[in-house]
C-alpha positions as CSV (number, residue, x, y, z in Angstrom):
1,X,0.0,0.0,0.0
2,X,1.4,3.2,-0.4
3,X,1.4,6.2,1.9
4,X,-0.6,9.2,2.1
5,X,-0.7,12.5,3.6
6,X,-4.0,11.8,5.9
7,X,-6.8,8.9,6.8
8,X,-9.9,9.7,7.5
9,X,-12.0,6.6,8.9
10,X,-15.8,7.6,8.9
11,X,-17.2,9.7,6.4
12,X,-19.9,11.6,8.3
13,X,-20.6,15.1,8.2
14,X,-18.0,15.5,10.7
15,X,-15.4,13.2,8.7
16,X,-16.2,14.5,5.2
17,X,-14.9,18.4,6.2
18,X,-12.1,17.0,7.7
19,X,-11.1,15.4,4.4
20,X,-12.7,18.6,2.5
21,X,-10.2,21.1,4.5
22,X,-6.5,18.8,4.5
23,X,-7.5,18.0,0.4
24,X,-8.2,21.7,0.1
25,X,-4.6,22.2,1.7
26,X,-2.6,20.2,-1.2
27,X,-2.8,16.9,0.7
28,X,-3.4,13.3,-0.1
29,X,-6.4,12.4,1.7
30,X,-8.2,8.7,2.2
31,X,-11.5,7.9,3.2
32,X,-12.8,4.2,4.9
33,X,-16.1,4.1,5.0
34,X,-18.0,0.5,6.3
35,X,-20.8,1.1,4.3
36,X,-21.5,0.9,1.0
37,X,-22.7,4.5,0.2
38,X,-20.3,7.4,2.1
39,X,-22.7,9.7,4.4
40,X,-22.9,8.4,8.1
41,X,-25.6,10.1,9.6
42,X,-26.1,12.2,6.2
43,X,-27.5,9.3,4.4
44,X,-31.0,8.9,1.6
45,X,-32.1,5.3,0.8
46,X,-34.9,3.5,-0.3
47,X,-35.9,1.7,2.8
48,X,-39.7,1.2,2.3
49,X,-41.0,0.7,-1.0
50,X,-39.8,1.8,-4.3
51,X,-39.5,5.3,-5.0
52,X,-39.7,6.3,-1.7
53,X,-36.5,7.8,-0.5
54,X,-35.9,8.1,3.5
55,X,-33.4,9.8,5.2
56,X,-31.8,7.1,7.6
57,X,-30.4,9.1,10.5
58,X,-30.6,13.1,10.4
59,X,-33.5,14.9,8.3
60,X,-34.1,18.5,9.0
61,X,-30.8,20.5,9.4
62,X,-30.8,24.2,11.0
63,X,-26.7,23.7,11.4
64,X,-26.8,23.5,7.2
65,X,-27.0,27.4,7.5
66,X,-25.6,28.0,10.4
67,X,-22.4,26.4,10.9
68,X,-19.3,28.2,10.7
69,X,-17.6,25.5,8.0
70,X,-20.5,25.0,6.1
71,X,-20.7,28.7,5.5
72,X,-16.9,28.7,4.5
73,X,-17.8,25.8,2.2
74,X,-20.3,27.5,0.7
75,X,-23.0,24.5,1.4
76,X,-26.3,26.6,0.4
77,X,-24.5,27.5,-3.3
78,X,-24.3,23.8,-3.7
79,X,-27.2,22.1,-2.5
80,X,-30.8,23.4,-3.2
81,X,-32.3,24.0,0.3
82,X,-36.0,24.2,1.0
83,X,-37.0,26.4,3.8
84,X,-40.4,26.1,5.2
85,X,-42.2,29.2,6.4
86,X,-42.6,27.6,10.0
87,X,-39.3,25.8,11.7
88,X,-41.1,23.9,13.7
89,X,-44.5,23.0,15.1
90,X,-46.2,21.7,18.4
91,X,-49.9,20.8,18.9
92,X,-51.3,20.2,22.5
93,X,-53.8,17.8,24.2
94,X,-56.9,20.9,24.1
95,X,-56.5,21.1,20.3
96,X,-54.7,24.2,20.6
97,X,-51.4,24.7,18.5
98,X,-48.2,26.7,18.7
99,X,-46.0,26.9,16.0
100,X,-42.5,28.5,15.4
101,X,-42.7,30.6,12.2
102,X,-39.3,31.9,10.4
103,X,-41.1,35.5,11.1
104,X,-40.3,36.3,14.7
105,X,-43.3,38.9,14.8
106,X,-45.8,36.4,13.6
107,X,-44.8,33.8,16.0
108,X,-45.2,36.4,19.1
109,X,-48.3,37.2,17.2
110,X,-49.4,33.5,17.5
111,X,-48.9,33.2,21.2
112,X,-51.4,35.9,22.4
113,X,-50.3,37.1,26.0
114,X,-47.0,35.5,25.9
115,X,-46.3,36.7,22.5
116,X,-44.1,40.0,24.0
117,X,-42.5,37.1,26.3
118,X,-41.2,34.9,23.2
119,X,-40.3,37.8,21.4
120,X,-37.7,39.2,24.5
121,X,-36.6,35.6,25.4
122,X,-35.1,34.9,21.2
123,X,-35.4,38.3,19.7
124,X,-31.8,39.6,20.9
125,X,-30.8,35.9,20.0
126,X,-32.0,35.9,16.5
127,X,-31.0,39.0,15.8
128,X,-27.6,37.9,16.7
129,X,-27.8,34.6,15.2
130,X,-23.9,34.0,14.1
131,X,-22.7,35.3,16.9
132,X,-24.6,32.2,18.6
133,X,-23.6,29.9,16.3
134,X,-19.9,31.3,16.6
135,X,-20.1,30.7,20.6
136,X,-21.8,27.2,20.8
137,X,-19.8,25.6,18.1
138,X,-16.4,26.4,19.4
139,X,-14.8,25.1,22.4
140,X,-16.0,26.5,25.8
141,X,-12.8,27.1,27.6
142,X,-12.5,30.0,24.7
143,X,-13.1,33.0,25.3
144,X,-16.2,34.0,22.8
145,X,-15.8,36.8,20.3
146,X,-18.9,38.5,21.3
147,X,-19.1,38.0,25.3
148,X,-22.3,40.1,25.8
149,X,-24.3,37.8,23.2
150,X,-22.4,35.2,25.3
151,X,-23.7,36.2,28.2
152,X,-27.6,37.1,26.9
153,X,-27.4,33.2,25.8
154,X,-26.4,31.9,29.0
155,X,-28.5,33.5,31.0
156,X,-31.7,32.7,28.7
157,X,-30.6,28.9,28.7
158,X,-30.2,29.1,32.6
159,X,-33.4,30.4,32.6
160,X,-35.2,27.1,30.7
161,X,-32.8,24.9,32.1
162,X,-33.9,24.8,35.9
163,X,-37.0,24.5,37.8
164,X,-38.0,28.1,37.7
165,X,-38.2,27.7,33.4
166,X,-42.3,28.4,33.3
167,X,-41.8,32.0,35.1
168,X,-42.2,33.9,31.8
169,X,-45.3,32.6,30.7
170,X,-48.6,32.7,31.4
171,X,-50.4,30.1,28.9
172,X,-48.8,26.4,27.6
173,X,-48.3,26.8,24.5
174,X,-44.6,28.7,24.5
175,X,-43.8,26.3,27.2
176,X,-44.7,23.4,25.5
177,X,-42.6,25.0,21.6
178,X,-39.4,25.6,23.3
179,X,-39.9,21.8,25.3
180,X,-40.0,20.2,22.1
181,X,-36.9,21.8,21.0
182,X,-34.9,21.3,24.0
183,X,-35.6,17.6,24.1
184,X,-33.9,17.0,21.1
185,X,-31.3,16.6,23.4
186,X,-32.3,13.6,24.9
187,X,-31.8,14.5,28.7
188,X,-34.0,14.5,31.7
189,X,-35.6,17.9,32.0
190,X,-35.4,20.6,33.0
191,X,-31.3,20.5,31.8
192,X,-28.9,23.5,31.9
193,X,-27.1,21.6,28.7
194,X,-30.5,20.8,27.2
195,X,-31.7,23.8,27.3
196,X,-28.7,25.3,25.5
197,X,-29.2,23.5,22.9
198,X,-32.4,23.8,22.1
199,X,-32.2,27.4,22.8
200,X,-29.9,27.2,19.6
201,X,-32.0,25.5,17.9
202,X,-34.7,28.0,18.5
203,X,-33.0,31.1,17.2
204,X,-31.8,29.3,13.7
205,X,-35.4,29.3,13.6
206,X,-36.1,32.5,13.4
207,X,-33.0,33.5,12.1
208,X,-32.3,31.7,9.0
209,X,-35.1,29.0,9.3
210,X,-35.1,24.9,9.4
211,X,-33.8,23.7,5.9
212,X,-34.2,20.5,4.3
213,X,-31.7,19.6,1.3
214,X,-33.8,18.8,-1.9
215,X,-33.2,14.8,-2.6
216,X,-32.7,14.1,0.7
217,X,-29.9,14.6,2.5
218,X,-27.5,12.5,1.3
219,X,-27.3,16.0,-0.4
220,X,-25.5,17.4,2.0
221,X,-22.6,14.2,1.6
222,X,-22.7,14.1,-2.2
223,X,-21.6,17.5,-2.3
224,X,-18.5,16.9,0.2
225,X,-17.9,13.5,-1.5
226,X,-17.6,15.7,-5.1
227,X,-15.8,18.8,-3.4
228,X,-13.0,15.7,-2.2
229,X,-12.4,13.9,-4.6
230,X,-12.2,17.5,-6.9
231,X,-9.1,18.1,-4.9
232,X,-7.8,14.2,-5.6
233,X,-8.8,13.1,-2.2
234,X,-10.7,9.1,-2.4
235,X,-13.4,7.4,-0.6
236,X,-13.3,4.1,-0.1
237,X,-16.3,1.9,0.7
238,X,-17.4,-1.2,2.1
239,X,-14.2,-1.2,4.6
240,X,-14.5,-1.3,8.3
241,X,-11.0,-1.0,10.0
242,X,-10.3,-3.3,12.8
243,X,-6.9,-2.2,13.0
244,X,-4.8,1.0,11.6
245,X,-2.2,-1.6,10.4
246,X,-4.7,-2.6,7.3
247,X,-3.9,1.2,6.6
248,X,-1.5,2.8,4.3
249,X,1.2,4.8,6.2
250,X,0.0,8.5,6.9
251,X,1.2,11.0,9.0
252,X,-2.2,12.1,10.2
253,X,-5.2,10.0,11.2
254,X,-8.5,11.0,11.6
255,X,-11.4,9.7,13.4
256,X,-14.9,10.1,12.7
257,X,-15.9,7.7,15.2
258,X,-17.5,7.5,18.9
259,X,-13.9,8.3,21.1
260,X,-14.2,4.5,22.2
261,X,-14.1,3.2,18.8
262,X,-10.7,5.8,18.3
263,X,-8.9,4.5,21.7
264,X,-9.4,0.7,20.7
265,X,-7.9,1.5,17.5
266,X,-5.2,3.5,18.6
267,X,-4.6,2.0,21.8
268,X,-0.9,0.9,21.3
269,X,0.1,4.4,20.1
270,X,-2.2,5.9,22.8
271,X,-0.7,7.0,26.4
272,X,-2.2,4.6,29.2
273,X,-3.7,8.0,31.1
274,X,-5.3,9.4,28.1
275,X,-6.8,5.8,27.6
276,X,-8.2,5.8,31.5
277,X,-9.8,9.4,30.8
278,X,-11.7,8.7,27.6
279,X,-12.8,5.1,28.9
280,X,-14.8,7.0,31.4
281,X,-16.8,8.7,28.4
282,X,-20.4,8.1,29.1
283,X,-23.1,7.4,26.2
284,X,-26.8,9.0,26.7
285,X,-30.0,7.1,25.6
286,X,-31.0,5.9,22.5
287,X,-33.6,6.6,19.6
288,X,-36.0,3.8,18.4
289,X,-36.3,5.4,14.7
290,X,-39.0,4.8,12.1
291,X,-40.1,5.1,8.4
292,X,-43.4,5.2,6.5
293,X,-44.1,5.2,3.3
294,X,-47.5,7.2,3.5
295,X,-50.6,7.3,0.6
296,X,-51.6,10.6,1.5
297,X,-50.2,13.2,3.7
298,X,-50.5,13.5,7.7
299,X,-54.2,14.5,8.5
300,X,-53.4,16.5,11.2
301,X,-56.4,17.9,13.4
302,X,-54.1,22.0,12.7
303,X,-53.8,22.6,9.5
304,X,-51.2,25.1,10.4
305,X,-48.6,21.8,10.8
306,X,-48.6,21.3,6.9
307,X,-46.6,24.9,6.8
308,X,-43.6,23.1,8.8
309,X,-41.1,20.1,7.8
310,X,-40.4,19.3,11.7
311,X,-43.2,18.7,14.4
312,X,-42.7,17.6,18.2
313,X,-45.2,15.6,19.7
314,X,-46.0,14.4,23.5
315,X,-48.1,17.5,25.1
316,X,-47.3,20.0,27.2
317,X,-44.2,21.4,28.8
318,X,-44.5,18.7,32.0
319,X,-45.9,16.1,30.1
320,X,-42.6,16.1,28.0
321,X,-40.5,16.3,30.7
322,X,-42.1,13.4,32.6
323,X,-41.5,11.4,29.6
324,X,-37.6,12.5,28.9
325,X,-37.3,11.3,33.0
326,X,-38.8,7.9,32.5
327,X,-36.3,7.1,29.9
328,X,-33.5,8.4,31.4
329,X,-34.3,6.2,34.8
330,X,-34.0,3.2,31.8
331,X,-38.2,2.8,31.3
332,X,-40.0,3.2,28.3
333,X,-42.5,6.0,28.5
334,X,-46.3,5.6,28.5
335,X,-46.5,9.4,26.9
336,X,-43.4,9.4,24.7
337,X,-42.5,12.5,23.0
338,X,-41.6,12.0,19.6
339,X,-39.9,13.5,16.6
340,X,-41.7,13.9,13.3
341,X,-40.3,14.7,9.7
342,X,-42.5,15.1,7.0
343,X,-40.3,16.6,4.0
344,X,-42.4,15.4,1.1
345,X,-44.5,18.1,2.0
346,X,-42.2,20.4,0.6
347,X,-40.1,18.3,-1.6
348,X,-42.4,15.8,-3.5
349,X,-39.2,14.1,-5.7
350,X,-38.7,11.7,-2.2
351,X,-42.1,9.7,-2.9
352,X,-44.0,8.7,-6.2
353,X,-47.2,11.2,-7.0
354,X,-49.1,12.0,-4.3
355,X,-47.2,9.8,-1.8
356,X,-45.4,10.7,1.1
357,X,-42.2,9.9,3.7
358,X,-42.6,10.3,7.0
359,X,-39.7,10.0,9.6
360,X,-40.2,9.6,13.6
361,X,-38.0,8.4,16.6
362,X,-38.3,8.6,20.1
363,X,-36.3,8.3,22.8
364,X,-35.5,4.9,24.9
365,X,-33.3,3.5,27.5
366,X,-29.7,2.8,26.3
367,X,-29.5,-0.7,24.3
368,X,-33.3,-1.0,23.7
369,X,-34.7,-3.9,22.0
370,X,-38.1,-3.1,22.3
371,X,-40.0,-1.7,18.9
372,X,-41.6,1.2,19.8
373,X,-43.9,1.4,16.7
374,X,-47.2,1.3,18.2
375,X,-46.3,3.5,20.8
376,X,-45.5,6.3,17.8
377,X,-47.9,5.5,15.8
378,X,-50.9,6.1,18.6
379,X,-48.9,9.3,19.5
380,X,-49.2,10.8,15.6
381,X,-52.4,9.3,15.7
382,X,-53.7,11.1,18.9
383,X,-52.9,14.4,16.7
384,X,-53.6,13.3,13.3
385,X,-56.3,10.8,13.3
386,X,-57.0,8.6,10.5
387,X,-53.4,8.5,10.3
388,X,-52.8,4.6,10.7
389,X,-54.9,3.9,7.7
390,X,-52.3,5.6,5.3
391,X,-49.6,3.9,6.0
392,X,-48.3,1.7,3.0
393,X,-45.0,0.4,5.3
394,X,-42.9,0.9,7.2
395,X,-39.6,0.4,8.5
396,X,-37.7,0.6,11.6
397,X,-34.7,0.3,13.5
398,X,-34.6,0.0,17.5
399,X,-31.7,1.3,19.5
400,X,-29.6,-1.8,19.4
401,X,-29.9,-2.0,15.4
402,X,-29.0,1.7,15.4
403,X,-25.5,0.6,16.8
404,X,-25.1,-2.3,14.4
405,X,-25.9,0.1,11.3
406,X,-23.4,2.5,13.0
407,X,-21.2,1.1,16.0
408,X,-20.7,5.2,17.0
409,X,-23.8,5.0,18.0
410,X,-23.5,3.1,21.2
411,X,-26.3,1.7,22.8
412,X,-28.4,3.6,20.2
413,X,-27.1,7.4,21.5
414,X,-27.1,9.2,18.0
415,X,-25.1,11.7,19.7
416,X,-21.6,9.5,20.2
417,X,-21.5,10.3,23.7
418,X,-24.1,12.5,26.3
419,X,-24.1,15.6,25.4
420,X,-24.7,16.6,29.3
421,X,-23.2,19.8,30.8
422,X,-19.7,18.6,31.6
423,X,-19.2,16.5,28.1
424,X,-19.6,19.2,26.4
425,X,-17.0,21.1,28.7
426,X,-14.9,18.0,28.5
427,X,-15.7,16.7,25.3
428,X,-14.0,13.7,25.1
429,X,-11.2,15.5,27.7
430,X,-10.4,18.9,29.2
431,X,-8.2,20.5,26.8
432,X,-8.0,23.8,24.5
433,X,-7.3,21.2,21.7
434,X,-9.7,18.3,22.4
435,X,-9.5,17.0,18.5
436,X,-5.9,16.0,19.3
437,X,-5.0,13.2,20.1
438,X,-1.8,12.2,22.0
439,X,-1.0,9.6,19.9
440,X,1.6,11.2,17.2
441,X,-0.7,11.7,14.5
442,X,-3.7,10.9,16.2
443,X,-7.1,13.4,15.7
444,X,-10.3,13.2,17.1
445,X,-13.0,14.0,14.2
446,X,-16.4,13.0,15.5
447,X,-19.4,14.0,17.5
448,X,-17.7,12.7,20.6
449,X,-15.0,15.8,20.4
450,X,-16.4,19.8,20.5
451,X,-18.5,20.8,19.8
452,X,-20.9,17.8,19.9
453,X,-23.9,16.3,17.8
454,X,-25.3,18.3,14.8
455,X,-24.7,17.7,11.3
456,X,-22.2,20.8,11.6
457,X,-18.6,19.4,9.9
458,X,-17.2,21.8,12.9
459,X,-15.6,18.8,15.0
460,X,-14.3,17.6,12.0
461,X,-13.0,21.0,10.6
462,X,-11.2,22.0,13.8
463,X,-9.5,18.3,13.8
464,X,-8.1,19.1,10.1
465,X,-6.8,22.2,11.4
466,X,-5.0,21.4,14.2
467,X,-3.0,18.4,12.5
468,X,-2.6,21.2,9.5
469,X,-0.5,22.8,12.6
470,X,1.3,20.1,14.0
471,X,1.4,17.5,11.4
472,X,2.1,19.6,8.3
473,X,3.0,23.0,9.6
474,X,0.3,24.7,7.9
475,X,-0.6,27.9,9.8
476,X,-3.0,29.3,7.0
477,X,-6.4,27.4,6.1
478,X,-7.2,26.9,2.7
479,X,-10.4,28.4,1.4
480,X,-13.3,26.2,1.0
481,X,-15.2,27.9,-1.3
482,X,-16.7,26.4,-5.0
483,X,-15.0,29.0,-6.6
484,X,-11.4,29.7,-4.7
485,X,-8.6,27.8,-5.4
486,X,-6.6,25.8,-2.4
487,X,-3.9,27.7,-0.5
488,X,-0.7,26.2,-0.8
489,X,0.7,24.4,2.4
490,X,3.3,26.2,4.4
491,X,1.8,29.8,3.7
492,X,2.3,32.4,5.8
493,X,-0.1,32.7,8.8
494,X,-3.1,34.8,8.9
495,X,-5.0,35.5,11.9
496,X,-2.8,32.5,13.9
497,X,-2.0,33.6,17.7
498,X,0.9,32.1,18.6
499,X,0.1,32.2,22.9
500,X,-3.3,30.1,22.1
501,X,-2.0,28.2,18.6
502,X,-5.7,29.0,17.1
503,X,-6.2,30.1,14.0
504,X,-8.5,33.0,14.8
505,X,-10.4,34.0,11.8
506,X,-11.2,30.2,11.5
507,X,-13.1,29.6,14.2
508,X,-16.9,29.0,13.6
């Protein structure tokens, strides 16, 4: 076999921009990728019937628009991106509906008395959407760019992270919107770390909207895959590494893989302290997932859901929050909220005429065997009745066959690793440069470094650049553009402090 500049084993989001950025740089880049098709958790496929295309793990992507890399790689010039009018939508038990419009004003609008609530609580946020974006995907021990937005986020997300989290609002239905956001997270509530999230979830809303890729969004990976292999990097399928010595020599590894997954592989180049930290990496619950192919779209009892791709479903603001504890005690939940995707309404080339994809999970105990189908489908039904009787098939996948489609996701936890409080600190250690490794050549490139889950690239964009640094002595990021050429390696620095050994201007 003969050598190459860089490995990358996974080819998620997070794996495909760090092949992107070191091809971009001038280097030889290789991709492994178990499966067939390259994508990870970016992945379309005919699961169903035929002619009805599913996305298999992500489906709706806010991050698309938002993410620092994805901006620099110009991801919205590449991939046509449908935006629904509403982000996201949330109907409740008295037949009542709250929905989360793109237009700030109309949302407040929507929400009656707690309209002037909604609109102080994401208004400064939204209006200062990259600034968010720039603070929550980059590493917390940094000090943020714009400290005062900084602080404005903190204190909202402390504010929907504790007990004290209903004090602005005087009817259910704001309560209950923002709930089904922050549970994306898949923690007990309320949660300082949870509601952080969510909270950034909630001002893309608003701010740039809830895309979906047209096709599906295997998009999103076809477009890296291209970019890569542009710049002579290769993907190569259908090979899952048991050990780096079936690899050609490189001088930089990268990981796109749950840190557990990294440290067995590179346990003999590994120090035995760095191996003791990481093994006490802890893994959150898991996601039973499910798709139907659908004769008709969802009858839901509020219209006002068909103006949305994304809709959350288990009730009110406790009633979520019961559930989200259940689970995380290890039960399955009576009530369980649930995650909906319904992109044919907006992009009708998934499913033949007049058909429709719909995509659900919810959230079980870590290493779940149980098929949760019923349980989701009397949840949708309980909002959208009639709904059973147009379903054509269906197909699913409980947490334990997540992991065996995709071993990062242990126990079923899409999110390679909990994204609690201190893993996102710590995320998979304490250090200003978590990605590397401190195995020579070793990089971290997956959801389990900073800044966590998303389909973002970030995690794998800051690993590229920090073994541009040290492995290659590249101090100068190549652009990422469609229409810039690559920088040559070893140009002069720009923006690079030399105390903190960040590239400044780079950061998301």
């Amino acid at each position: 076999m003969t050598s190459v500049d860089a490995i990358v084993i996974g080819s998620g989001p997070n794996g495909l921009a760090a092949a992107v950025t070191l091809a971009r740089a001038g280097l030889s880049v290789h991709v492994y990728e178990r499966n067939a098709t390259p994508g990870g958790g970016v992945r379309t496929e005919e699961i169903t019937l035929p002619g009805f295309r599913h996305d298999i793990c992500s489906a709706v992507h806010p991050l698309a628009l938002a993410s620092g890399f994805f901006r620099k790689f110009g991801l919205a010039d590449r991939v046509p991106f449908i935006t629904p009018s509403a982000s996201y939508g949330h109907p409740l038990p008295d037949g009542e509906v709250a929905v989360a419009y793109r237009d700030l004003e109309r949302t407040a609008d929507a929400l009656g008395p707690d309209g002037p609530a909604w609109r102080a609580l994401l208004g400064p946020l939204a209006r200062n959407a990259d600034a968010v974006a720039q603070f929550t995907g980059s590493s917390l021990l940094q000090v943020p760019r714009n400290p005062l937005v900084a602080a404005r986020f903190g204190l909202t997300a402390l504010s929907q992270g504790g007990p004290w989290w209903n004090l602005p609002f005087r009817t259910p239905k704001p309560g209950a919107l923002l709930t089904g956001v922050i549970a994306h997270a898949t923690l007990p509530l309320p949660n300082l770390a949870a509601s952080a999230a969510g909270l950034a979830l909630a001002t893309y809303a608003h701010a740039r909207g809830w895309p979906i890729p047209v096709g599906g969004s295997q998009a999103i990976a076809d477009a890296m895959v291209d970019d890569l292999r542009a710049h002579g990097g290769e993907v190569v399928t259908g090979a899952a590494i048991e050990s780096l010595g079936e690899l050609p020599d490189a001088r930089a590894i990268l990981f796109d893989t749950h840190v557990a997954i990294a440290a067995r592989l590179g346990e003999d180049l590994l120090p035995a302290d760095y191996l003791r930290r990481v093994a006490g990496f802890r893994d959150g619950n898991g996601v039973f997932k499910i798709d139907f192919a659908l004769s008709g779209p969802v009858p839901w009892t509020n219209p006002e859901l068909l103006e949305t791709a994304t809709v959350h479903l288990g009730g009110e603001r406790g009633a979520i929050a019961r559930s989200e504890r259940v689970v995380a005690a290890g039960r399955e939940s009576d009530d369980p909220y649930v995650l909906v995707a319904q992109p044919t309404l907006f992009d009708p080339s998934r499913a033949p005429a007049g058909k429709h994809v719909l995509w659900a999970y919810t959230h079980v105990p870590r290493g779940s065997t149980s098929d949760r189908s019923e349980a989701v489908i009397a949840q949708i039904e309980r909002f959208a009745p009639g709904f059973r009787d147009l379903i054509l098939a269906k197909t699913t996948r409980t947490a334990h066959e997540l992991e065996g489609y995709n071993p990062s996701y242990i126990g079923g936890d899409i999110s390679s690793g909990m994204p609690d409080l201190s893993q996102l600190v710590m995320r998979p250690v304490l250090s200003t440069d978590p990605w590397r490794m401190p195995g020579r050549g070793l990089y971290l490139a997956s959801s389990s470094a900073v800044p966590g889950p998303g389909v973002h690239g970030l995690a794998g964009y800051y690993a590229a650049r920090s073994a541009l640094r040290h492995e290659f002595g590249v101090t100068r990021m190549p652009s990422l553009t469609p229409d810039r050429p690559a920088a040559a390696p070893g140009a002069p620095a720009s923006g690079f402090n030399q105390t903190t050994g960040f590239i400044e201007e780079e950061i998301a």
